[in-house]
VMD Tcl script that draws the C-alpha trace (Angstrom):
set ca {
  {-152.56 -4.60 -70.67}
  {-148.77 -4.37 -71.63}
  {-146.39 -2.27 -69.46}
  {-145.88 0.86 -71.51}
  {-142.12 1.61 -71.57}
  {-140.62 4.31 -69.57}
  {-136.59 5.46 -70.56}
  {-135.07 7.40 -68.17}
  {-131.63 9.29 -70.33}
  {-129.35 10.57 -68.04}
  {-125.94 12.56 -68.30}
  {-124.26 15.46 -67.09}
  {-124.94 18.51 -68.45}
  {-124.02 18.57 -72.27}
  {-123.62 14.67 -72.95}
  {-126.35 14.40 -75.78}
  {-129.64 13.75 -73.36}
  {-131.64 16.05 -75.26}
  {-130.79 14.57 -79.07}
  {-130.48 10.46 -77.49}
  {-133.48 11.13 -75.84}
  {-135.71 12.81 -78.57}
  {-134.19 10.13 -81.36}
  {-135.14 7.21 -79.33}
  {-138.87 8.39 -78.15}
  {-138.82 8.74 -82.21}
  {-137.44 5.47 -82.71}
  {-139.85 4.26 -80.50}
  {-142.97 5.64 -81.37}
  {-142.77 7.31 -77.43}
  {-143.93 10.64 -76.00}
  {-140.68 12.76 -75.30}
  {-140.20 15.23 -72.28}
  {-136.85 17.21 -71.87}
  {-136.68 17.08 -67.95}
  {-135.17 20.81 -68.26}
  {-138.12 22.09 -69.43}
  {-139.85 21.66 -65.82}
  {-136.74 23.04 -63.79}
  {-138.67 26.42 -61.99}
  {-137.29 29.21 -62.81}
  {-135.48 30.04 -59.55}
  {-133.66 27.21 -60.87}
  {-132.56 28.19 -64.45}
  {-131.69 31.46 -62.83}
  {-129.17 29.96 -60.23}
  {-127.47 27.90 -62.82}
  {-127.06 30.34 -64.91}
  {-125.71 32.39 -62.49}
  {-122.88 29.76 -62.49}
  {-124.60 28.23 -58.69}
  {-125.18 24.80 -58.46}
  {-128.41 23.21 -57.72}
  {-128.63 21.59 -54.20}
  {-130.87 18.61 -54.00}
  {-133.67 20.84 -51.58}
  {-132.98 23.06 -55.31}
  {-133.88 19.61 -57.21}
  {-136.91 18.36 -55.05}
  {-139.90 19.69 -56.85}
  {-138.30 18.95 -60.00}
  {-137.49 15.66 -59.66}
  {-141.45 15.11 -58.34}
  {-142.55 17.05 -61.30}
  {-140.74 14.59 -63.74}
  {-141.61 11.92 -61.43}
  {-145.49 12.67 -61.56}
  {-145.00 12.84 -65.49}
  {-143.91 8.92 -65.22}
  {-146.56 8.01 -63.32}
  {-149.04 9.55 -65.68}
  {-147.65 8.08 -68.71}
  {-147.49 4.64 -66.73}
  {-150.84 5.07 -65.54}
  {-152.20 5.99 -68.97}
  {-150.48 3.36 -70.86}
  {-148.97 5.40 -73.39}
  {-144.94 5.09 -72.03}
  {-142.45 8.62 -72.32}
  {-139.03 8.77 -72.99}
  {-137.30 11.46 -70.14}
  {-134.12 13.29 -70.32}
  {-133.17 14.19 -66.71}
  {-129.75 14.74 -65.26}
  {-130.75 12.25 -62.51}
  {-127.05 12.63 -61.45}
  {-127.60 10.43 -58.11}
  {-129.09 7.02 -57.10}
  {-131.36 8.90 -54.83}
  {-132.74 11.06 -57.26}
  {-133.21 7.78 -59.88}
  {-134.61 6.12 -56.79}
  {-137.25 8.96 -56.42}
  {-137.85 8.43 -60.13}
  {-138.24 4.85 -60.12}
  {-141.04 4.81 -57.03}
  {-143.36 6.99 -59.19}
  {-142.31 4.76 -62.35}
  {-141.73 0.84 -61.01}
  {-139.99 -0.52 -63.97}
  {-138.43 2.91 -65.37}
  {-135.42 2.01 -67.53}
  {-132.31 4.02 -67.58}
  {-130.01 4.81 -70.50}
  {-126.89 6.52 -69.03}
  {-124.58 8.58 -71.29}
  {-121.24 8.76 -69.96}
  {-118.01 10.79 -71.41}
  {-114.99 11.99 -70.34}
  {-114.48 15.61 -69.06}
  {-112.55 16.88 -71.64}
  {-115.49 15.86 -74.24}
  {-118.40 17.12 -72.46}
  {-117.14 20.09 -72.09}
  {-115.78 20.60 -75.40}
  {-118.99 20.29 -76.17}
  {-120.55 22.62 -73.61}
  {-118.34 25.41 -74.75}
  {-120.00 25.54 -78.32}
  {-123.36 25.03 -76.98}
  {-125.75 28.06 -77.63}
  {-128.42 29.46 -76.22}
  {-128.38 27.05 -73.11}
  {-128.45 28.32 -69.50}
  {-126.34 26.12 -67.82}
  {-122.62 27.76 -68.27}
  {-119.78 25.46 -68.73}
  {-118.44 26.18 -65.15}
  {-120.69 24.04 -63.36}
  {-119.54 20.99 -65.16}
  {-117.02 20.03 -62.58}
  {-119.93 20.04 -60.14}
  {-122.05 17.95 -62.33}
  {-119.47 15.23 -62.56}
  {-118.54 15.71 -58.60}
  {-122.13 15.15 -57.98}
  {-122.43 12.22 -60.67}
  {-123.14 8.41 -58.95}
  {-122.81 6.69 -61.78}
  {-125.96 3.99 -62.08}
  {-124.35 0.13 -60.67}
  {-125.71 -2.94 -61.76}
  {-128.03 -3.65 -59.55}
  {-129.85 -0.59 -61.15}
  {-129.50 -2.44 -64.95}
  {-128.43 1.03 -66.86}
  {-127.68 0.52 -70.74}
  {-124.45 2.90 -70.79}
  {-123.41 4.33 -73.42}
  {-120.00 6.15 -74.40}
  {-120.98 10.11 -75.74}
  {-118.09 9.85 -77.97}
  {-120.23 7.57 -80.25}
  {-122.51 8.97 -82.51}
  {-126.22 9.91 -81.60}
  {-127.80 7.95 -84.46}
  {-125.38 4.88 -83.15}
  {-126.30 5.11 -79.47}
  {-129.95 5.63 -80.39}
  {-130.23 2.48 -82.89}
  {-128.09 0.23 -79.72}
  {-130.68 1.52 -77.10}
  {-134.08 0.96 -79.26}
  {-132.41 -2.67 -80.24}
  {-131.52 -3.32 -76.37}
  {-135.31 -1.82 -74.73}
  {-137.50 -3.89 -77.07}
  {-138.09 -7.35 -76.64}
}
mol new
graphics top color blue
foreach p $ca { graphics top sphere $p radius 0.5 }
foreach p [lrange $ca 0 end-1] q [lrange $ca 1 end] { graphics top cylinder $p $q radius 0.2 }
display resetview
């Protein structure tokens, strides 16, 4: 049986995760799950409250997400996840429940990201926690083999390069 593919897309907090992640589970013929949709809502509530999450905060999360790998892994079928996954230990956690995860990390510049996190609607993480998100940020190194991608690019760009690059 062939090893069903499993995409980790990882950002900050308005980089594109959501639309790079959804376009390339399309472009892929893949499952999709938008990580945020698991955060509990003590969660949403603190970050929307302007508080950053602590990683106790991101703990149950991250193992939610991370039993959602395994089950696509053990059912063959792959899944495309966007999840902040802002730190090696959190990717780490990822990866143990998903041996062979691949990670697609979209990196920008402040000033970008949160240009576009101030027209962003109806989302409830508030622009003032962006500083945290890129204090927090260890961006992936080589040893963990992350396709990065510049956010300035366009979505339909980024998601062409990353289907081309995560199929043989």
């Amino acid at each position: 049986m062939a090893i069903p593919l499993l995409v980790l897309v990882m950002g900050v907090s308005g980089c594109g995760k959501s639309s790079v992640g959804a376009g390339l589970a399309a472009a892929l013929g893949l499952p999709f799950l938008e990580g945020d949709s698991l955060h509990p809502p003590d969660n949403i509530a603190r970050m929307a409250a302007g508080i950053p999450l602590t990683d106790e905060d991101r703990r149950g999360w991250l193992d939610s997400i991370a039993a959602r790998l395994a089950e696509a892994a053990g059912q063959g079928t792959g899944l495309v996840v966007a999840c902040s996954a802002l730190k090696r230990a959190y990717r780490d956690r990822l990866r143990r429940a998903a041996p062979g995860l691949r990670i697609v990390h979209l990196a920008g510049t402040r000033e970008l990201v949160g240009g576009r996190l101030a027209t962003r609607q109806g989302h409830f993480m508030p622009t003032t926690l962006l500083d945290s998100q890129f204090a927090t940020l260890e961006p992936p190194d080589m040893a963990e083999g992350a396709l990065v991608f510049d956010v300035g690019m366009p979505v339909s760009v980024i998601v062409a390069e990353a289907a081309r690059r995560l199929t043989p």
